[in-house]
N, C-alpha and C positions, 0 to 999 in steps of 0.2 A: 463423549465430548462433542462430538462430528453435528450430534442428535440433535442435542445442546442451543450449538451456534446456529443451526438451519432453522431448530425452533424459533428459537428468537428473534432472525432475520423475515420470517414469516409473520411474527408479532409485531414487528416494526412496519412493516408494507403495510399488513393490513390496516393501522393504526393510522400511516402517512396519508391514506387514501381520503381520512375526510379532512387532511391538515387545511392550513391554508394555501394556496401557491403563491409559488416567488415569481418575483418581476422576470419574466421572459425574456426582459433585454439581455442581463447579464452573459454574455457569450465566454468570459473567461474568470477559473478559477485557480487561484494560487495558495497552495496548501505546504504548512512547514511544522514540524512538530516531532516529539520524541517518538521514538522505536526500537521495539524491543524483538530482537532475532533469534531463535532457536539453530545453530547450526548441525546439521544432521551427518555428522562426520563420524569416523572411527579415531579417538572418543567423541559425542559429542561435547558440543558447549554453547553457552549462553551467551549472547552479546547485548549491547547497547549502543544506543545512537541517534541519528538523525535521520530524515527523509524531508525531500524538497520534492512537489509532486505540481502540474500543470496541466488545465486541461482548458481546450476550445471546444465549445460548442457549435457542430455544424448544424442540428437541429434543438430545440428544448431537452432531449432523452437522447442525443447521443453526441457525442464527441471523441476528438483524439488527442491524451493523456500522454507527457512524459515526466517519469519518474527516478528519481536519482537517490538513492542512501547510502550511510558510511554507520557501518556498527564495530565496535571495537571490544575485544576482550582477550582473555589468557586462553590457551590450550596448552596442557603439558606442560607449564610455566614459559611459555613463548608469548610475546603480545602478539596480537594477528589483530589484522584488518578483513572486510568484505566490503567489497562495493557492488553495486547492481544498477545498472545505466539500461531503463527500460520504457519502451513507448507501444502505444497501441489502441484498439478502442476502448471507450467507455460509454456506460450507460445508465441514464438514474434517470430518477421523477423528479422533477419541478416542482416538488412541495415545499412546504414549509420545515418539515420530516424527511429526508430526502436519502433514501435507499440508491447505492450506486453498486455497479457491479463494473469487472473489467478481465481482459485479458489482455497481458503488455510478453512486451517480445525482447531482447537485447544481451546485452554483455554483464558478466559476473568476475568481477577481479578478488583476489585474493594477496595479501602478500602478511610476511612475517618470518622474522627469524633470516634474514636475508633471500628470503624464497617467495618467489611470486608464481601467479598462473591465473590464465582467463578462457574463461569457453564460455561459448551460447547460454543464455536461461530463458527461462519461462516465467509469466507468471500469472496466477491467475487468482482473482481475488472479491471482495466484497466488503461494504462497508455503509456505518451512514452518518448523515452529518444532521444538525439542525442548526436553521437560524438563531443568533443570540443578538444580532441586532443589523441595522442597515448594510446590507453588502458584509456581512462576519457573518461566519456561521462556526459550528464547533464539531472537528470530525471526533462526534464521540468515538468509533473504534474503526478500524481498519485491518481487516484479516487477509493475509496471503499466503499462496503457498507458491515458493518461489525454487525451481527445477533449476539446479546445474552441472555440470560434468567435468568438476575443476580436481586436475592431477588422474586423469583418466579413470573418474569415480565418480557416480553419482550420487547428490544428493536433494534434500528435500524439504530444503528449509521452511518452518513457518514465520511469517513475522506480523507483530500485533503493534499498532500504530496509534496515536492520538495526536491532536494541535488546532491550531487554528486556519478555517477558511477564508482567505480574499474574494470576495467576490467585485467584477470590474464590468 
């Protein structure tokens, strides 16, 4: 699967490389859209939800990104919540096809069943958007893999994202 997504993220650069480029002015992007969480717990379980994600542009290819989601679902017939409150840098091509990558840093809350807990995550991730029209573009996918240490246990969630781009 690993193989897969690296393939393909390799097909898309390559691909981006004779796109066209975007307007260089745009310094900020504002992206919102569904999300879907694997949570990698003892059981695991499957969530859904949202993600609200920001980034400035300190040059055309790099910026710094904050990222915020809420996925909701059952475990063991409990409703449980995850949140992940995350910032850090990013880095994409200015094309028309625009390949980004990122590593964000921050907090991972949990709560459900009247029991909550938050520790550090990680996260690290890849994705890419294309323009669909002035200042919109459409993050066709968004892949991460999001490290936390919630209830003095690690896990290792992945999460796969789609929505739409602001571009300002």
């Amino acid at each position: 699967m690993l193989r897969r997504i690296c393939l393909l993220a390799g097909v898309v650069l390559f691909m981006s490389l004779s796109a066209s480029a975007q307007s260089l002015t745009d310094k900020v992007e504002v992206f919102g859209g569904y999300s879907f969480l694997h949570a990698d717990t003892s059981p695991s379980f499957n969530t859904n939800g949202w993600e609200i994600a920001g980034h400035y542009k300190l040059f055309p290819w790099l910026g710094a990104a904050a990222d915020i989601d809420g996925h909701y679902g059952t475990i063991q017939g409990v409703h449980a919540h995850l949140n992940n409150y995350l910032f850090g840098p990013q880095v994409s091509l200015p094309m028309r096809v625009s390949p980004f990558a990122h590593a964000l840093f921050g907090t991972a809350h949990f709560g459900g069943a009247g029991v909550s807990n938050s520790s550090f995550a990680s996260g690290f991730g890849f994705g890419i958007d294309t323009g669909v029209a002035p200042f919109i573009a459409w993050r066709i996918v968004q892949f991460d893999l999001i490290h936390s240490h919630l209830f003095s246990t690690g896990q290792n969630n992945t999460r796969l994202s789609t929505g739409i781009v602001f571009r300002f």
